[in-house]
Backbone as numpy.savetxt, mean C-alpha at the origin, in Angstrom:
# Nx Ny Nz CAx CAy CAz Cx Cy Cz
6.68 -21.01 3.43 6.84 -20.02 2.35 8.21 -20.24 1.68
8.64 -20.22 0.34 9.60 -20.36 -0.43 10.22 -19.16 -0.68
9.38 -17.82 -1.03 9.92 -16.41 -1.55 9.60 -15.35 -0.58
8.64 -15.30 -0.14 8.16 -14.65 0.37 8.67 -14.75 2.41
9.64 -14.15 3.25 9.92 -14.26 4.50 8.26 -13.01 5.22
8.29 -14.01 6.36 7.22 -13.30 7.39 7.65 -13.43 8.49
7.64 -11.97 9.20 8.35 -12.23 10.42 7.40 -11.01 11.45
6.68 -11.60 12.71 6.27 -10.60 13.89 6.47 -10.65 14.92
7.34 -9.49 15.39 7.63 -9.27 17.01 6.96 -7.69 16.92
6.56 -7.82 18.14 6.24 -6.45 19.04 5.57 -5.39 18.33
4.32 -6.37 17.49 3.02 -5.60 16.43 4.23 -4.84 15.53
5.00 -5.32 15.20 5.72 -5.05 13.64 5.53 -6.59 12.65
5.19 -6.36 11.69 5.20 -7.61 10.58 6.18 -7.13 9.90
7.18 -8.01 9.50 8.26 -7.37 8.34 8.25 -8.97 7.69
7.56 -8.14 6.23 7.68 -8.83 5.44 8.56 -8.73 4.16
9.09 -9.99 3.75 10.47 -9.79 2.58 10.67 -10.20 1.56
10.40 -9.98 0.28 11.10 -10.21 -0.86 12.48 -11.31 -0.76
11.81 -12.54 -0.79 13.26 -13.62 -0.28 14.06 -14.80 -1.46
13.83 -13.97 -2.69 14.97 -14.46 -3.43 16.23 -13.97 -3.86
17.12 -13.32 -2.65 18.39 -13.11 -3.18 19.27 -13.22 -4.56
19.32 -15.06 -4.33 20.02 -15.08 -5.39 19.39 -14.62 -6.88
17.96 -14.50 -6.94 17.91 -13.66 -8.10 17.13 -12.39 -7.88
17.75 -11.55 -7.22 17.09 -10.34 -6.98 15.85 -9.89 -6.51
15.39 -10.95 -5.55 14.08 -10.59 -5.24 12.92 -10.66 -6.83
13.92 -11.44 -7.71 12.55 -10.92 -9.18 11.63 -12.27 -8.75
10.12 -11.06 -9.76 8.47 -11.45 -8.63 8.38 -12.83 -9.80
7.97 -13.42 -9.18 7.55 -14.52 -9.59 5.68 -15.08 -9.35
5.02 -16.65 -10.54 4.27 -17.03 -9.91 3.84 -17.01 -8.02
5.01 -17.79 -7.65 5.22 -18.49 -6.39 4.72 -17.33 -5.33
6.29 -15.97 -5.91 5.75 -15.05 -4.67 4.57 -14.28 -4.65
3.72 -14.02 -6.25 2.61 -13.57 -5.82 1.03 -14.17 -5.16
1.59 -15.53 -4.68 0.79 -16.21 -4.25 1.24 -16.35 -3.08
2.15 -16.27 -2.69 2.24 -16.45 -1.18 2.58 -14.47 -0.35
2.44 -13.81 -1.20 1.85 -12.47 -1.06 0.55 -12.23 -0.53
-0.03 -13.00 -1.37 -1.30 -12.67 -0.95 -1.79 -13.66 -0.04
-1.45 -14.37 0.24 -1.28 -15.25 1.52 -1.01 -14.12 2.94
0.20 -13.73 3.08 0.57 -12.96 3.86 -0.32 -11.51 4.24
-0.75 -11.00 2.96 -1.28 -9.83 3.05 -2.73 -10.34 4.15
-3.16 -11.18 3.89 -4.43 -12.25 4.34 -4.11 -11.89 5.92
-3.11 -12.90 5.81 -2.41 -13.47 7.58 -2.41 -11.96 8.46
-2.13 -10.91 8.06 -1.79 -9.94 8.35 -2.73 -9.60 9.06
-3.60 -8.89 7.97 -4.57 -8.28 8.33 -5.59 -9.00 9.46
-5.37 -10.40 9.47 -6.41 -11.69 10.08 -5.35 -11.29 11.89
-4.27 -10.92 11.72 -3.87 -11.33 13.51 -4.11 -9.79 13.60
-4.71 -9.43 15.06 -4.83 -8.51 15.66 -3.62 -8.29 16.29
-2.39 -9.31 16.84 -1.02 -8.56 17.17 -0.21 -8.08 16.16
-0.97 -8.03 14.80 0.29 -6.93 13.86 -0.84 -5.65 13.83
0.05 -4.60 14.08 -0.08 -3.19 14.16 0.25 -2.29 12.99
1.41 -3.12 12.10 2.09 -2.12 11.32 2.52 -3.09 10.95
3.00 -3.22 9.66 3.84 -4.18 8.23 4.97 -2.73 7.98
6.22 -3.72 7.59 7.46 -3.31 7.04 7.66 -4.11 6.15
7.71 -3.54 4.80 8.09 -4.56 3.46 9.57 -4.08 3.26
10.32 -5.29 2.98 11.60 -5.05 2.31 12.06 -6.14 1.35
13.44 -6.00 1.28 13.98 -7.34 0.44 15.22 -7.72 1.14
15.37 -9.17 0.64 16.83 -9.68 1.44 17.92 -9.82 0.78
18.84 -9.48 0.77 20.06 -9.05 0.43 20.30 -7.63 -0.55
20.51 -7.59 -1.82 21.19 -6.18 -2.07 20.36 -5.59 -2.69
18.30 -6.25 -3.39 17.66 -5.84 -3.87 16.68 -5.80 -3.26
15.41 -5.10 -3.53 14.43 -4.61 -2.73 13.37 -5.53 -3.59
13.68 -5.62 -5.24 12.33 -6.49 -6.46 12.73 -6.32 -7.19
13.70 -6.87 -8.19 14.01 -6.74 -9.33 12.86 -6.49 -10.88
11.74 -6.85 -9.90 10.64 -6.89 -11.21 10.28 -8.32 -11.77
9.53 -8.57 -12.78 9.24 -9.85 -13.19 10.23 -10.55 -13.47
10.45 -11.49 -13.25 11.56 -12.90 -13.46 11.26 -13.12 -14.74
12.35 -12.24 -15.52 12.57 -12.85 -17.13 13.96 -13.47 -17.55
14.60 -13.91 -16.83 15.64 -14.18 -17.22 16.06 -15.41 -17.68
15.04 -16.17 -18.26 15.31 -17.56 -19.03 15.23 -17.13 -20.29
14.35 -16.04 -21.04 14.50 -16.07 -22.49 13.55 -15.01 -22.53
13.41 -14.49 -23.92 12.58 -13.29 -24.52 10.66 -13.79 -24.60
10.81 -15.20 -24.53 9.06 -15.79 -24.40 9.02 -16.30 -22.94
9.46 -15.47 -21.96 8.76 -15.27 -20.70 7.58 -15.05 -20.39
7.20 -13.98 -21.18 5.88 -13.35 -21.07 4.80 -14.38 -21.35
4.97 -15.20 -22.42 4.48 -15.71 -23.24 3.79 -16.90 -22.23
4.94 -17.72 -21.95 5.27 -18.77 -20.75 4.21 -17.80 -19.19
4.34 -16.94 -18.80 3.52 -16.27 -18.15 2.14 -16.33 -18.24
1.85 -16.46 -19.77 -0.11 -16.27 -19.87 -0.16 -17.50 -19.33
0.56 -19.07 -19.98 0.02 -20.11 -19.83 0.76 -21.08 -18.89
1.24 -20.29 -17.61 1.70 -20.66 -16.41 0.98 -21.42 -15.88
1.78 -23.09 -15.37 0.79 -24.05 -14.81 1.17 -23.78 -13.48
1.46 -22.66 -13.20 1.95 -22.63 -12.04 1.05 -21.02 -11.26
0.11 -21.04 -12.57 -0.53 -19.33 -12.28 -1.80 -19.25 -10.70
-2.10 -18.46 -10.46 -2.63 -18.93 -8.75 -4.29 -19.03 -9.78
-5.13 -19.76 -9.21 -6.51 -20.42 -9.36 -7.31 -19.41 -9.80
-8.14 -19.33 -11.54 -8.92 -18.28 -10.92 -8.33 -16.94 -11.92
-6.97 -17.16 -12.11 -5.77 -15.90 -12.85 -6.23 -16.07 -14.28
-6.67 -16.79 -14.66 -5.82 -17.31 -16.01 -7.20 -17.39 -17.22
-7.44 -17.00 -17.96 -9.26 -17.20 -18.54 -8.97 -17.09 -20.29
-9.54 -18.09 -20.55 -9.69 -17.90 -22.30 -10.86 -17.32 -23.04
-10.34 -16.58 -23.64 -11.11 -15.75 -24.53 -10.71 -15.96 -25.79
-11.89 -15.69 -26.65 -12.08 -15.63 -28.28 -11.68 -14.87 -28.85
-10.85 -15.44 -29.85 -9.52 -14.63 -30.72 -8.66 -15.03 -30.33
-8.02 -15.02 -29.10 -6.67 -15.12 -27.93 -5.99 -16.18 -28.45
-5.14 -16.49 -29.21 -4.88 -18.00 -29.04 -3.74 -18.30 -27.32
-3.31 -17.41 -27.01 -3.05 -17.77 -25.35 -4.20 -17.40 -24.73
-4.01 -17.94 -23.19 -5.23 -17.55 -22.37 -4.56 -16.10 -21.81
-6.04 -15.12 -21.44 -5.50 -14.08 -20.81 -5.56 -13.99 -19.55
-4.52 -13.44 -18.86 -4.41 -13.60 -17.63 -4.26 -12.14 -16.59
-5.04 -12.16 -15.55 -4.94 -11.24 -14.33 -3.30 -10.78 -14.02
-3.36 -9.14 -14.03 -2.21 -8.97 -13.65 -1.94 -9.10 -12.33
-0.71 -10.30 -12.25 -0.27 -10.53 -10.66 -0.31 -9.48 -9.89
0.67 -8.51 -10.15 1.32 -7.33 -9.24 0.09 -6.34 -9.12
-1.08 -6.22 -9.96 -2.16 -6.05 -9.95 -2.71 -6.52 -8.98
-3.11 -7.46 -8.50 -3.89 -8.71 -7.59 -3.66 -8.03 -5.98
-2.28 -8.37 -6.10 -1.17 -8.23 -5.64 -0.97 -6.37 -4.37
-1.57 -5.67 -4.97 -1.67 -4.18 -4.92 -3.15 -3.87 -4.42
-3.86 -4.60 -4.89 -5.13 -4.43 -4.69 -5.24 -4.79 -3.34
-5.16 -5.55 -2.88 -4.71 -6.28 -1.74 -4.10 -5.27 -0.71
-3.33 -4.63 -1.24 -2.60 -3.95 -0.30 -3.26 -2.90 -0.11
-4.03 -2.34 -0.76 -4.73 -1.11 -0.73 -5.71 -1.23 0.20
-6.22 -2.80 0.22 -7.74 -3.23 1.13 -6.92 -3.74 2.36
-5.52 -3.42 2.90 -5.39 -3.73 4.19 -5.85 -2.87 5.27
-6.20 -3.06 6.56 -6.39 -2.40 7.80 -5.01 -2.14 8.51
-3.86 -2.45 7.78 -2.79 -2.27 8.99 -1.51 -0.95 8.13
-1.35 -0.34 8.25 -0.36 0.27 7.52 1.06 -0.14 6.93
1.83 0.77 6.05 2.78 0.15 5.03 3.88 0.30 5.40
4.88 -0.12 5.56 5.98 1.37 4.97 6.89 0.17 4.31
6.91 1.03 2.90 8.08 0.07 2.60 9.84 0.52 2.89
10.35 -0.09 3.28 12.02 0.13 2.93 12.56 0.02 2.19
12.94 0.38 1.05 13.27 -0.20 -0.21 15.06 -0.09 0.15
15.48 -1.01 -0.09 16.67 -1.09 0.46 17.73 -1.31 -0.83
17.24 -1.53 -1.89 18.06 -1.40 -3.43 16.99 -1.21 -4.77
17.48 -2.13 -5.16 16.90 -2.01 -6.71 14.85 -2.31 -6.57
14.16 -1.61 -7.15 12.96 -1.66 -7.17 12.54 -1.28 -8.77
12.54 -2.09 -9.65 12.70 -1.85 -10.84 11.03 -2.72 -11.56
9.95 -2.39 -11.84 9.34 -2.95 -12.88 8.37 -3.19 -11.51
7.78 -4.07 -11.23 6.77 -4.32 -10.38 7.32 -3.94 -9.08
8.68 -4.32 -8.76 9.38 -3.82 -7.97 8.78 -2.62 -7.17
8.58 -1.30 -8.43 8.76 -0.44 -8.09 7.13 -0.07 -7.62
6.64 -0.69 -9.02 4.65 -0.39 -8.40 4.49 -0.89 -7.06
4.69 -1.88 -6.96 4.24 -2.50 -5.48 4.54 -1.58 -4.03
5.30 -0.47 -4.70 5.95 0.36 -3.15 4.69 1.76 -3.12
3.78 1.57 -4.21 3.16 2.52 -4.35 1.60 2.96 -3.17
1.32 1.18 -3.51 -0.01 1.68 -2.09 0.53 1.42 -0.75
1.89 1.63 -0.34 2.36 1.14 0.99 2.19 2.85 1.13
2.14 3.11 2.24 1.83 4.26 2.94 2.80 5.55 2.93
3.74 4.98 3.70 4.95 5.48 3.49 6.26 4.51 2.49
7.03 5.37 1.98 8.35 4.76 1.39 9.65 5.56 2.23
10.56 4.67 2.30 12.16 5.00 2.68 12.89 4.22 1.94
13.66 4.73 1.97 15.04 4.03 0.57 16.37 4.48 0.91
16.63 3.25 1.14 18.87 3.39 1.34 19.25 4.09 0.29
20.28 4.89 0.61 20.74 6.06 -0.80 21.15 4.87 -1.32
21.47 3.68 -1.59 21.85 2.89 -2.47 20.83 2.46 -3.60
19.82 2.66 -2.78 18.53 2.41 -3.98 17.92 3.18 -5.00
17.24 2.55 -6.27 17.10 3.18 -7.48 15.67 2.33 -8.13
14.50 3.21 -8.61 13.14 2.90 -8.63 13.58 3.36 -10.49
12.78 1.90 -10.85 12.49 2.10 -12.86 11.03 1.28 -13.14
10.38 2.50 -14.06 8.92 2.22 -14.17 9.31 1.37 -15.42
9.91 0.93 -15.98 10.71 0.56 -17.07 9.82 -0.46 -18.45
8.73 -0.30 -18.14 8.31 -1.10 -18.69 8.01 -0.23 -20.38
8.09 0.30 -20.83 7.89 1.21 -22.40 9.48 0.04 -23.30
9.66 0.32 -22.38 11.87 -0.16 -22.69 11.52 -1.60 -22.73
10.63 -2.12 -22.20 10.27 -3.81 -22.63 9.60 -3.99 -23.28
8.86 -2.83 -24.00 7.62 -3.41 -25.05 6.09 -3.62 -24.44
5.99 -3.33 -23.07 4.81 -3.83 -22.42 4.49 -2.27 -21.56
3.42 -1.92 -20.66 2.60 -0.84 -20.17 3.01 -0.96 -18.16
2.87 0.08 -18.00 2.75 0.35 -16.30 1.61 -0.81 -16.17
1.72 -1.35 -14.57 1.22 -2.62 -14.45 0.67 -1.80 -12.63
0.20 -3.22 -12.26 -0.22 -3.01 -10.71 -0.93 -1.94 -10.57
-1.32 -1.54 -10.91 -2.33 -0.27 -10.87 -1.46 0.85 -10.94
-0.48 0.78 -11.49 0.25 2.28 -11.38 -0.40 3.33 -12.21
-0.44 3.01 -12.99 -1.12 4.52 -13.33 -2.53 5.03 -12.73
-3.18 4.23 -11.88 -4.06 5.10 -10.95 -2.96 5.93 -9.44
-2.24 4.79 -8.77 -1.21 4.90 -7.86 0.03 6.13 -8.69
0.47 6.21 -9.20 1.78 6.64 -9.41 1.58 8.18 -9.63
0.38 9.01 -9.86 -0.04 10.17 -10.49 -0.30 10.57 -8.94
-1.07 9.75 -7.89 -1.76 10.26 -6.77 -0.16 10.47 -5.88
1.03 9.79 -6.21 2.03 9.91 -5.31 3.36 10.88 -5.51
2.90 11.21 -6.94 3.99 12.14 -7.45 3.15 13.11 -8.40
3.87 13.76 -9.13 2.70 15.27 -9.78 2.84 14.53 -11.07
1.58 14.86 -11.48 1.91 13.93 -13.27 2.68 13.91 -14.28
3.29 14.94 -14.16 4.02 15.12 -15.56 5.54 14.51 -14.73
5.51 14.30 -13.40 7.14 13.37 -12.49 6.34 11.88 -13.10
5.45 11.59 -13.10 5.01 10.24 -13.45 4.85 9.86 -14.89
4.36 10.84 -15.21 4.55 10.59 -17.07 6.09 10.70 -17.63
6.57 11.47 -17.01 8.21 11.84 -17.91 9.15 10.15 -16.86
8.75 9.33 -15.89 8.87 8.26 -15.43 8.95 7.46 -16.22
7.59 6.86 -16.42 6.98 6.00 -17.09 7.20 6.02 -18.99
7.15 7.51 -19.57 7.59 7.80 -20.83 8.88 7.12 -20.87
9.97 7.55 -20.30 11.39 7.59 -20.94 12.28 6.13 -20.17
10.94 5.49 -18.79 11.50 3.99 -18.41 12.89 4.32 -17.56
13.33 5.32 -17.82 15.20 5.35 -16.76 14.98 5.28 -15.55
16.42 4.94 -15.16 16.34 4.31 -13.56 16.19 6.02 -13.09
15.77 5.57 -11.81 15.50 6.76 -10.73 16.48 6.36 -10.14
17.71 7.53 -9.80 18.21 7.38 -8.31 17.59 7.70 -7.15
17.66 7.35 -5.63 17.45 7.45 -4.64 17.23 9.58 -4.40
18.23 10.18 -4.82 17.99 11.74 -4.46 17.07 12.23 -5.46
16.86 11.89 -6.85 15.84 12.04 -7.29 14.33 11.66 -6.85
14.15 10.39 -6.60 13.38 9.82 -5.66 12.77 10.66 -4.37
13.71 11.11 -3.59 13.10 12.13 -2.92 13.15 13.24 -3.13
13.75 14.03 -3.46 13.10 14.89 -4.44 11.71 15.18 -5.56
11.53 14.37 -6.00 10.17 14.35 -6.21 8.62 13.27 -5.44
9.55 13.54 -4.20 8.68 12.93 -3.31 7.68 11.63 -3.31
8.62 10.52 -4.24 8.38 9.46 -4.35 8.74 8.57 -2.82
9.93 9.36 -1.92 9.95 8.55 -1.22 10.21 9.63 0.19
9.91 9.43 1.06 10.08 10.37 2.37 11.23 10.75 3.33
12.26 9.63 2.99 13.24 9.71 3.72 14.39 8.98 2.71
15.79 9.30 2.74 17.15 8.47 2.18 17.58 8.08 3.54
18.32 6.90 3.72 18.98 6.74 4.77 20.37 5.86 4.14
21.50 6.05 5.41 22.65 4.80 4.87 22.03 3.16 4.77
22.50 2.66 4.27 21.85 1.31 4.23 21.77 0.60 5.47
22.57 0.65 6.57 22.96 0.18 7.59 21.78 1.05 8.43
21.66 1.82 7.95 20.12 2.78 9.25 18.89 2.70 8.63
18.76 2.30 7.31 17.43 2.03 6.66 15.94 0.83 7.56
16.62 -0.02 8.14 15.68 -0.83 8.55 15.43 0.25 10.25
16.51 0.20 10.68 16.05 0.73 12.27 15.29 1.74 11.98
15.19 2.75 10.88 14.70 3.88 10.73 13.21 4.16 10.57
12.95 2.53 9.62 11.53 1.80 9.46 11.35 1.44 10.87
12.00 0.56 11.27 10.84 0.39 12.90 11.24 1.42 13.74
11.66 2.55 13.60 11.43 3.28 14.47 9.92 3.93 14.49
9.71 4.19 12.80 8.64 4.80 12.68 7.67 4.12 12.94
7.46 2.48 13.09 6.59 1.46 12.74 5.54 1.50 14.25
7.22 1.57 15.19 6.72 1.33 16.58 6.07 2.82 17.23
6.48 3.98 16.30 5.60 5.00 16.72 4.71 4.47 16.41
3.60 4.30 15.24 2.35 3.66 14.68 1.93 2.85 15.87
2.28 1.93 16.11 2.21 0.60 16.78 1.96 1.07 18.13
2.89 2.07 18.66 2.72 1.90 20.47 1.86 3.08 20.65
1.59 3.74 19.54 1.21 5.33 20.31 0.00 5.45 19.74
-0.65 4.82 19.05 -2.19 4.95 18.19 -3.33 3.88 18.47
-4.14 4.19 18.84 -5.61 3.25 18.72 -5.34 2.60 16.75
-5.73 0.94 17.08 -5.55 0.46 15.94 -6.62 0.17 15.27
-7.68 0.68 15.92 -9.15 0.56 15.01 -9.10 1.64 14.24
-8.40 3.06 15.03 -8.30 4.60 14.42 -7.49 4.59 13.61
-6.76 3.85 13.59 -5.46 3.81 12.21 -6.41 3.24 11.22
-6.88 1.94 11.39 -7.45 1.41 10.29 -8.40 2.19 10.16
-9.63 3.05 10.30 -10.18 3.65 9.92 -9.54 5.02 9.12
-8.51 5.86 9.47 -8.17 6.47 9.09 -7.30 6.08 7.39
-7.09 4.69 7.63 -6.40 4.07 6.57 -7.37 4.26 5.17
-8.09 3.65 5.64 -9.53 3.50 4.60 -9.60 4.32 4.28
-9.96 5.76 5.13 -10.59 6.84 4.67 -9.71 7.94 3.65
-8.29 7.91 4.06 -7.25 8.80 3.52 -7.23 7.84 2.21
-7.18 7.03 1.91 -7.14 6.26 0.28 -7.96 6.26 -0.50
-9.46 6.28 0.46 -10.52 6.44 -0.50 -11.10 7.99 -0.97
-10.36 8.73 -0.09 -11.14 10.23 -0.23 -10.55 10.55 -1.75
-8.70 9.73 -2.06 -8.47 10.36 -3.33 -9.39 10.46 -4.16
-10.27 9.58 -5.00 -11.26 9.38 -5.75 -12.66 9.79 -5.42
-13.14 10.87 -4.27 -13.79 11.34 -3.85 -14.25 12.32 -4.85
-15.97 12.62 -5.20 -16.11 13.49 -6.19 -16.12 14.73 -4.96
-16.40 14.85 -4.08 -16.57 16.02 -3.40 -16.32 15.86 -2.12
-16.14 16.74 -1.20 -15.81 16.72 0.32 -16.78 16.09 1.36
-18.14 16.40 0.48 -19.15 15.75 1.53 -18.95 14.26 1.46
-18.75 13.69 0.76 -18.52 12.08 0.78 -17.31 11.82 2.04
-16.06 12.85 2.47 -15.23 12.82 3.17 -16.56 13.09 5.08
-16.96 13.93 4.75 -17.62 14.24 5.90 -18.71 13.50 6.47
-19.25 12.11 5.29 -20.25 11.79 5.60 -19.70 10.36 5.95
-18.69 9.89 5.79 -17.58 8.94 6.76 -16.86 9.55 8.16
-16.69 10.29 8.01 -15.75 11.05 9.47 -16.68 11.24 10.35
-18.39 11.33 9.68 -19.50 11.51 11.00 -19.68 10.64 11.56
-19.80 9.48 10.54 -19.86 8.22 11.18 -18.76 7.26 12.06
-17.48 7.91 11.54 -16.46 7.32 12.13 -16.26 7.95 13.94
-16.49 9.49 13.83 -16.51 10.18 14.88 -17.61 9.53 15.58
-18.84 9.54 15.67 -19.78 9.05 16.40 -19.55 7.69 16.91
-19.03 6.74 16.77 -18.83 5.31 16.88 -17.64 5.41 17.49
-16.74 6.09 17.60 -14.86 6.43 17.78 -15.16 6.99 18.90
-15.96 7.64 18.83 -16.29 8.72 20.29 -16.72 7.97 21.61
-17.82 7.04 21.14 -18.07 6.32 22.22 -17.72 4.88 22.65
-15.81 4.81 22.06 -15.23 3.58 22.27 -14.53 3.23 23.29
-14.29 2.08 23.73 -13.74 1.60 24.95 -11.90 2.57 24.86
-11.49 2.91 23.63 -10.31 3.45 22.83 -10.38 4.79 23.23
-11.27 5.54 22.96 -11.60 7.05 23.13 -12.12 7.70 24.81
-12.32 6.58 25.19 -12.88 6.72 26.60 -11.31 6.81 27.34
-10.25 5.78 27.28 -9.16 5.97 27.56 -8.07 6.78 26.88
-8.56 6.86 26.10 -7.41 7.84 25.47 -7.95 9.63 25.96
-9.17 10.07 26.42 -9.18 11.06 26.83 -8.72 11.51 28.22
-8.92 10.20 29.08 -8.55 9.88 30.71 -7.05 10.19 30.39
-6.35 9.38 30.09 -5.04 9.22 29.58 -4.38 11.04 29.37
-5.05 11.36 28.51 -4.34 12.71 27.82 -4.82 13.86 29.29
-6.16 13.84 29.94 -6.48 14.50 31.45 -5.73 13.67 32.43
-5.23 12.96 32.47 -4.16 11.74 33.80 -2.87 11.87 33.46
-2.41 12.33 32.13 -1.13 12.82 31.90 -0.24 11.19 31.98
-0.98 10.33 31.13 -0.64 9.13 31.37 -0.92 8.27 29.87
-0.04 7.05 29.54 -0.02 6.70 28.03 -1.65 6.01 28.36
-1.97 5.83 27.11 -3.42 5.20 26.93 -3.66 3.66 26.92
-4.06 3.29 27.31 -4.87 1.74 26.99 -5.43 1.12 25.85
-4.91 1.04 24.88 -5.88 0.98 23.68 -6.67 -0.37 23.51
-7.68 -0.63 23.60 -8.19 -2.25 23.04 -9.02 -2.84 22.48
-9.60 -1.86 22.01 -10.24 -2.63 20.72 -9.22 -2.99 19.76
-9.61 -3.88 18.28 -8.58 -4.81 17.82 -8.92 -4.99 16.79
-8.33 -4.71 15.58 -8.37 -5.66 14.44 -7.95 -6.66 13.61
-8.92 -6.99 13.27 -10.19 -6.38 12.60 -11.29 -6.78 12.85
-11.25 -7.07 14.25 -13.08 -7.48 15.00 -13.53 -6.35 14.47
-13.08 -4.90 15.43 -14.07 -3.90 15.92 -13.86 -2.55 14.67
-13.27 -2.95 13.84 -13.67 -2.23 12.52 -14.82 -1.85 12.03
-15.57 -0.77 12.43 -16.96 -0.91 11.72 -16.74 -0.27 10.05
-17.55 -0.55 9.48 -17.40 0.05 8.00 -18.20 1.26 7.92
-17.44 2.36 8.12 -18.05 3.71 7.89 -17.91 4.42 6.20
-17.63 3.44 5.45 -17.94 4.15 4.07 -19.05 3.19 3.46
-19.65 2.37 3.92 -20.53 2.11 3.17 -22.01 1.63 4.04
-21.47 1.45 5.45 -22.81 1.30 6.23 -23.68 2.23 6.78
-23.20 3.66 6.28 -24.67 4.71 6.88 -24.29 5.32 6.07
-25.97 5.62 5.85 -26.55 7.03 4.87 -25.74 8.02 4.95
-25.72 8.86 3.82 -25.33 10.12 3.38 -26.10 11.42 4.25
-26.01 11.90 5.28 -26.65 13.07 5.58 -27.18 13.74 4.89
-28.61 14.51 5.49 -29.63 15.05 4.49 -29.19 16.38 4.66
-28.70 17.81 3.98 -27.89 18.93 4.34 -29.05 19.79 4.07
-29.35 20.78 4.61 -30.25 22.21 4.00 -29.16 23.32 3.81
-29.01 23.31 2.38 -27.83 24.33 1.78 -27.62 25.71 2.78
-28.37 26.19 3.96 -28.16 26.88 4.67 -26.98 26.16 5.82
-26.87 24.85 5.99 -25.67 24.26 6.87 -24.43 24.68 6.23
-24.24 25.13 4.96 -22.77 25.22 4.40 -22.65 26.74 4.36
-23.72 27.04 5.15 -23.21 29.04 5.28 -23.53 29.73 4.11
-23.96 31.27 4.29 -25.30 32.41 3.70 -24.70 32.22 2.15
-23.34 32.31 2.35 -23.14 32.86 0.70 -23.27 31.20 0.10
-23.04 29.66 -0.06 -23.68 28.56 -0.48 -25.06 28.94 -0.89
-25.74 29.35 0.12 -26.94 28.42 0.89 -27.70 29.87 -0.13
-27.40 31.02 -0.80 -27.73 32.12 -1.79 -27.39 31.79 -2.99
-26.93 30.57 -3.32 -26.75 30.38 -5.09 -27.11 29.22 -5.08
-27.39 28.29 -3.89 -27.95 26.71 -3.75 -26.47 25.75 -4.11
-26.66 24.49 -3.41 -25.57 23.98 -2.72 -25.29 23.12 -4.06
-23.97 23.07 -4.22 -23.34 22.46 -5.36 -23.06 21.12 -5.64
């Protein structure tokens, strides 16, 4: 890997934003060996938990424009764009191309292992989207998040505007994204973009502290199921779609080699055994069983007297 550092001990993955000398800014290169990693990840059953950060004083500077004002330009018709990105269409005289940090996010959203990013400085422009489907965020009071893209002439990218509304209240995401200014770190938490400030020097231990709670104290089929389910319920038209995964997840969870010890464990007054693994024993409970058949009397007299909604 050239940009992108991967590193696992003790079911932590910490992965890093590894161009210093220019600020961690995203490039072709790293969003291809991103999604490389995101791959690798999810593929070893000894990572438990991912920690994203950056190496040295920035966390992502955002897209690498710093050769000239036809970056962008140089961007559509990148011979360097990953396979597959890049498609011509009629009218276009450039080809149009897949948004990386897009790709990129998507990816992260379809992992089985959980997030947390550390943002340890500057998270500015993709920078900042990319911290959005990680699970949790923490940020060194040194750090500062800019949706900044209005101020370049170009739109929120990476899926943020589905992501950025679900993580903050809309009008913290619109008055963001409207006016492009940097976020400091106490603003940041304050509007609960991020969960914790720490000194810079306690920012990483603070991440694996939390990582290795995840990691040592949870069944990792139940995380990944729970992963799935807490991301997808946002876009849920109604609750029963929530209940008609949790039946299935409960029924299958209930009678696991995981749940069998973890109840011994909690009656033995003793830590648990966990071993099932992913992503063998992942079953897919949002799309492999039926929807339960309900008689509007299951949701109780006063429903089940105006008929079920």
């Amino acid at each position: 890997m050239q940009q992108i550092a991967l590193e696992v001990a003790d079911g932590i993955a910490t992965v890093r934003f590894d161009r210093p000398d220019r600020l961690n800014a995203f490039t072709d290169v790293m969003e291809a060996e991103l999604m490389e990693v995101w791959d690798a990840v999810d593929a070893d059953p000894d990572v438990r938990v991912v920690v994203l950060t950056g190496t040295g004083r920035a966390f992502c500077a955002g897209m690498d424009l710093s050769e000239s004002s036809e970056a962008f330009a140089r961007w559509r018709t990148s011979d360097t764009a990953p396979p597959g990105t890049t498609h011509d269409v009629a009218g276009q005289d450039l080809p149009v191309r897949r948004d990386g940090g897009g790709r990129v996010v998507l990816r992260m959203f379809d992992l089985d292992k959980p997030i947390i990013a550390a943002v340890n400085g500057a998270a500015v422009g993709v920078g900042a989207t990319i911290t959005l489907p990680c699970d949790v965020r923490m940020a060194s009071e040194a750090a500062r998040f800019g949706f900044v893209f209005n101020r370049r002439g170009f739109v929120p990218e990476s899926c943020s505007t589905w992501f950025l509304p679900r993580v903050v209240p809309m009008q913290t995401a619109l008055e963001w994204v409207y006016t492009g200014r940097a976020v400091g770190a106490a603003e940041a938490l304050e509007r609960g973009l991020v969960r914790s400030l720490h000194a810079p020097e306690d920012l990483l231990p603070a991440a694996y502290a939390l990582a290795r709670e995840i990691a040592e104290g949870t069944a990792a089929v139940s995380t990944a199921l729970t992963r799935r389910m807490m991301w997808r319920m946002l876009g849920a038209e109604h609750p029963v779609v929530a209940h008609t995964a949790e039946t299935a997840a409960i029924n299958l969870r209930g009678v696991s080699a995981d749940a069998h010890d973890g109840i011994a464990a909690f009656l033995e007054k003793r830590a648990p055994v966990f071993v099932d693994r992913v992503p063998d024993d992942v079953p897919d409970v949002l799309a492999a069983f039926p929807a339960p058949v309900f008689d509007p009397g299951d949701l109780g007299p006063a429903t089940a007297a105006r008929g079920a909604r």
